[in-house]
N, C-alpha and C positions, 0 to 999 in steps of 0.2 A: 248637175251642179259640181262647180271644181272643188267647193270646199269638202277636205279631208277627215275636216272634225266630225261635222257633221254627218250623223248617219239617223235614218229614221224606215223604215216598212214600208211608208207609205214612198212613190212614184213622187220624184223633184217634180213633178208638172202638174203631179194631181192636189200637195200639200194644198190645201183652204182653196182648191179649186172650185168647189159650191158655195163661198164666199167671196165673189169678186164685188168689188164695188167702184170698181172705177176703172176703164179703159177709154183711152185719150190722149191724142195729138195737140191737144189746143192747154198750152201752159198757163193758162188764168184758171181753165177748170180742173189743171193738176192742181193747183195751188189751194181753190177753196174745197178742196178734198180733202188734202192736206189742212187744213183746217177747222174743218168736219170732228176729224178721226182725232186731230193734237192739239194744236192752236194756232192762233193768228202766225200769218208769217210773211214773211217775204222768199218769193222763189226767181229765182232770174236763171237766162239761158245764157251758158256761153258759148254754146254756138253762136254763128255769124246768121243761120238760118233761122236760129231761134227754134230749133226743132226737139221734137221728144214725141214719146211714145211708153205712156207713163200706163204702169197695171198696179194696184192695191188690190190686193182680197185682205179681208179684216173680218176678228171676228171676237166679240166682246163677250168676255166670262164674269158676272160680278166686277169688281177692282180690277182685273187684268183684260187688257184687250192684245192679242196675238195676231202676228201676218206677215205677208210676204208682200215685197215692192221692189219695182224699178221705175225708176224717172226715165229710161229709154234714151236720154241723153246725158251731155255734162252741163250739170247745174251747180248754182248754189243755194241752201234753201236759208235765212235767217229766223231762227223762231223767236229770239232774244232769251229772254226766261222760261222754262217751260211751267213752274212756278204748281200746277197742282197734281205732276206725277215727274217718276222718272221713265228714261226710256233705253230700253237697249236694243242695241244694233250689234247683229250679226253677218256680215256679207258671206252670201256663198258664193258668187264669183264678182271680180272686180277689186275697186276699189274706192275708196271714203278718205281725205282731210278730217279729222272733226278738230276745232276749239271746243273746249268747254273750260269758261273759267282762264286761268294760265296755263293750263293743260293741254297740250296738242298732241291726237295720235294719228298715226297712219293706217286706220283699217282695214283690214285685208282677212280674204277666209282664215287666218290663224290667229286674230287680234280684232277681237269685238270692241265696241267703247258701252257702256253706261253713263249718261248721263245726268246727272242729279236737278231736281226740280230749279235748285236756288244759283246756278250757274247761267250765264250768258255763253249763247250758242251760234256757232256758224258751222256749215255743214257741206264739203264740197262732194260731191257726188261724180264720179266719174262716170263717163259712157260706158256700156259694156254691163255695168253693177248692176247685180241683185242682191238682197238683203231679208234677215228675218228679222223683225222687229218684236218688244213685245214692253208695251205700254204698265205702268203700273200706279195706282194712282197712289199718291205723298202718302196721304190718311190713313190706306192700309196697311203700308211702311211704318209706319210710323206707331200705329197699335201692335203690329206683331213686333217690334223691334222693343215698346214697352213690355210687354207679356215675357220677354226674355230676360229683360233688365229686373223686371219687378217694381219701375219705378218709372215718373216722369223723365222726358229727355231734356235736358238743359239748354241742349244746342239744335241746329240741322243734321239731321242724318246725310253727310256728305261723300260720296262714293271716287275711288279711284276711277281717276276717267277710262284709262287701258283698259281689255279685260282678255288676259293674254288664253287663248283655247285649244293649245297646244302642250298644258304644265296638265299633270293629275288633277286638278281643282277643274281647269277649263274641259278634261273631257269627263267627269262625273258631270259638270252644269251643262254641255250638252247633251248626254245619257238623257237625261230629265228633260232638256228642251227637244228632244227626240220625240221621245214615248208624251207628252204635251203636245204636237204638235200633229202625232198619227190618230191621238185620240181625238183630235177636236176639227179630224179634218176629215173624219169616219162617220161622227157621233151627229147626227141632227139635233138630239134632245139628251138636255145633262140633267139627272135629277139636282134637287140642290145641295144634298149632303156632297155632291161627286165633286160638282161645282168648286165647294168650300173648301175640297181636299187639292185642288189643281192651285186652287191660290196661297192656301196655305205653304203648298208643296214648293211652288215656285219663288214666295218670298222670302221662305226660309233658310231655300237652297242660296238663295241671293246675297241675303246678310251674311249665312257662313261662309261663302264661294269667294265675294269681293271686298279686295277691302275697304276701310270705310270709318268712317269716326267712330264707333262705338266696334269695331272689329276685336279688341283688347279686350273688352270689358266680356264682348259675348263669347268669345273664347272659353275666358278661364272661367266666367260663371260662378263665380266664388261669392259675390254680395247676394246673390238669390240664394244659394244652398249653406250661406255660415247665417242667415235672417233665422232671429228666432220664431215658433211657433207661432206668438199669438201676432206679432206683424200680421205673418198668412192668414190667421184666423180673419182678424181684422179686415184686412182687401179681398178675403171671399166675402165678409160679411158686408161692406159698401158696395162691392160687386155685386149682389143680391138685393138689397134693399133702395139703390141707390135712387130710385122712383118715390122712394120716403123720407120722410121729417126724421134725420138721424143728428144726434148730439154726441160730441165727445164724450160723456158721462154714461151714454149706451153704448159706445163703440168700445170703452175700457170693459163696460161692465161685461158685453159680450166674450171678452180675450180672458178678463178674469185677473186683470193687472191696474194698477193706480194712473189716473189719467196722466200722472208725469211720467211715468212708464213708459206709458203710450207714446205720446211726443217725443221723450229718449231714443225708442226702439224707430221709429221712422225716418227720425234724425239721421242718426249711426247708420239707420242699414235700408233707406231709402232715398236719402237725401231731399225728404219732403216733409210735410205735414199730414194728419190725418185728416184734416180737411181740407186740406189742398189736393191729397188724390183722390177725395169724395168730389170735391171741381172737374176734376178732370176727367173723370168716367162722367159723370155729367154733360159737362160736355162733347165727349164723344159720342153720349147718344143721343144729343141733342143734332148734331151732323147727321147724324145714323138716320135720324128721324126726320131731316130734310130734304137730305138724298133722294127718298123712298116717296115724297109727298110731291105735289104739284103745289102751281102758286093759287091754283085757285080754291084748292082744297083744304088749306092750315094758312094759318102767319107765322110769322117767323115770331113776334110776342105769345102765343098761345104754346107755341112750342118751348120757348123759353121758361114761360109759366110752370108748365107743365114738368119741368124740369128743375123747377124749384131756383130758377135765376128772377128774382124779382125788380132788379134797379135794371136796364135795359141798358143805359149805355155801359157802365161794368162790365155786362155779359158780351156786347158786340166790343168793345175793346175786348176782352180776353179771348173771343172768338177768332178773332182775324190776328192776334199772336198767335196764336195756337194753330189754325190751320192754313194762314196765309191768303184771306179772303171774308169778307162781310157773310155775316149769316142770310142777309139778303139774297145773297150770288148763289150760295149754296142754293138756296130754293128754285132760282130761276133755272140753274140750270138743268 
C-alpha cells in the first residue's frame, strides 16, 4: 500500500482477507454488491471495454461496518443520498473525485472524504485505487453525538467532506483506524462488551477528529458541565424508567425542584422539554427495538405501544423526522 499514513501490523494483503465478499469482472454484479453493503446506486464504466476487476471484504460490527475495496477499473458509482449512515473513505493507493453536496475533493492516500448521510453523492474512482472504507449508521451518530451534547440535535449532523490525514488530527484517526482494523481482521469472534468499545471508540474519535456541525459545541462542552444537578438527575431518571407512565409532577419530585424549575432548568441548559427528551429516548428505543426484531416476529404498533406512543400516526410522523425513514422500513430491514 502507497499510502504513508496509514500503518497497521497486520500484512496490506491480509487486512479482512477472511472476509471477502465479492470478487468480479462483471459490473452489474459489482454494482448490486455495492448495494448489498450501502445502497442503491448507479455504477457505470468508463472504460471503452467496460472492464473492472472489483474485490470487497467487508465486515459488520453492530452500527459499523469496516473494509477494503477496489473497482479494478475507472468508474463512476452514483448513490444519490446515502440517507441512513455516513461513509468514509480512505485510499491507500490511487485515486477518488468525490461530490458531496457543493463540496468537491480530490482523494488521495493523504486526503480521506467523509461523507454525510443527507448529502447527494457522485464518486469517480480511478483505475489503479484501493481504498478502506468504514460504513457508520446516522442513528448511532446521532445518539452518541446526543450523549455529548446532553440534549436533542436541532439539525443534521453534517460533516466536512475533506478529511485531511496528513495534520496531527488525521494521524491519531488513523492510529485508531490502524489498531480497528488489525483487530477485526485477526479476531473471528468479538464478545459484545469488545464490540460496543470498537464503536463507541470509532465514533467518538469521528465527531472529535472531523469537523462538523456541532464540532463548537462538542469542543468546549460547557452546556453539559455548567447544567445543574437535578437536570442530570432528571435524564438519568427518564433514562431509567423510560419503559414507564412518567409525569412531570414525578420527574420534579424525583430532582427535588418545583415543576417550573424543571422546565426553566431544561429550557436554559438543554434546549428542550422534559417531556420532549422522555420522546426521544423513547423513541430511540423504539428503533433499538426494531432493528433487533424481524417482520414476522413484532409490528411496528405493538412496539409503539409498548413504548407508550398511543396515536400512531403522531409516532410515525415523528419517527421518520427523527431518523429519516418509516418505522415500517426500519422493521423490514
Amino acid at each position: 500500500m502507497e499510502n504513508l499514513v496509514f500503518s497497521a501490523a497486520t500484512p496490506p494483503e491480509v487486512v479482512l482477507s477472511r472476509f471477502e465478499l465479492c470478487r468480479t469482472h462483471d459490473l452489474e454484479e459489482a454494482r448490486q454488491w455495492g448495494e448489498r453493503i450501502f445502497c442503491a446506486n448507479r455504477l457505470r464504466s468508463l472504460d471503452t471495454k467496460g472492464a473492472v476487476n472489483t474485490r470487497i471484504y467487508y465486515r459488520r460490527i453492530g452500527g459499523v461496518g469496516i473494509g477494503r475495496m477496489s473497482y479494478g477499473g475507472d468508474v463512476t458509482i452514483d448513490p444519490g443520498v446515502l440517507d441512513s449512515f455516513a461513509l468514509i473513505q480512505m485510499p491507500i493507493r490511487g485515486q477518488e473525485m468525490v461530490t458531496c453536496g457543493n463540496q468537491q475533493v480530490h482523494s488521495t492516500p493523504s486526503l480521506g472524504t467523509v461523507l454525510s448521510p443527507q448529502s447527494p453523492i457522485t464518486i469517480h474512482h480511478c483505475d489503479s485505487t484501493e481504498k478502506l472504507i468504514i460504513r457508520v449508521d446516522r442513528s448511532l451518530l446521532e445518539r452518541h453525538c446526543q450523549q455529548h451534547l446532553g440534549r436533542t440535535l436541532r439539525k443534521d449532523i453534517e460533516f466536512q467532506a475533506a478529511m485531511p490525514l496528513d495534520t496531527p488530527e488525521g494521524h491519531r484517526w488513523m492510529r485508531m483506524v490502524g489498531w480497528l482494523y488489525d483487530s477485526l481482521s485477526v479476531d473471528d469472534e468479538l464478545p459484545p462488551l469488545l464490540a460496543a468499545q470498537f464503536e463507541s471508540t470509532l465514533v467518538n474519535m469521528l465527531l472529535s477528529c472531523q469537523p462538523n456541525t456541532y464540532s463548537e459545541e462538542l469542543c468546549s462542552d460547557q452546556r453539559s458541565s455548567i447544567a445543574p444537578s437535578f437536570v442530570k438527575r432528571v435524564e438519568r431518571f427518564i433514562e431509567e424508567h423510560a419503559h414507564e407512565p412518567i409525569s412531570i409532577v414525578e420527574m420534579a419530585e424525583h430532582a427535588g425542584v418545583s415543576s417550573r424549575s424543571l422546565f426553566t432548568g431544561f429550557r436554559r441548559f438543554r434546549n428542550t422539554s422534559p417531556m420532549l427528551y422522555l420522546k426521544e429516548i423513547r423513541l430511540r428505543h423504539v428503533q433499538e427495538e426494531l432493528q433487533r426484531q424481524s417482520p414476522g416476529s413484532t409490528t411496528v404498533t405493538a412496539v409503539a405501544f409498548r413504548w407508550g406512543f398511543s396515536h400512531l400516526g403522531h409516532f410515525t410522523t415523528d419517527y421518520k423526522r427523527r431518523f429519516g425513514e418509516s418505522p415500517s422500513e426500519t422493521l423490514a430491514r
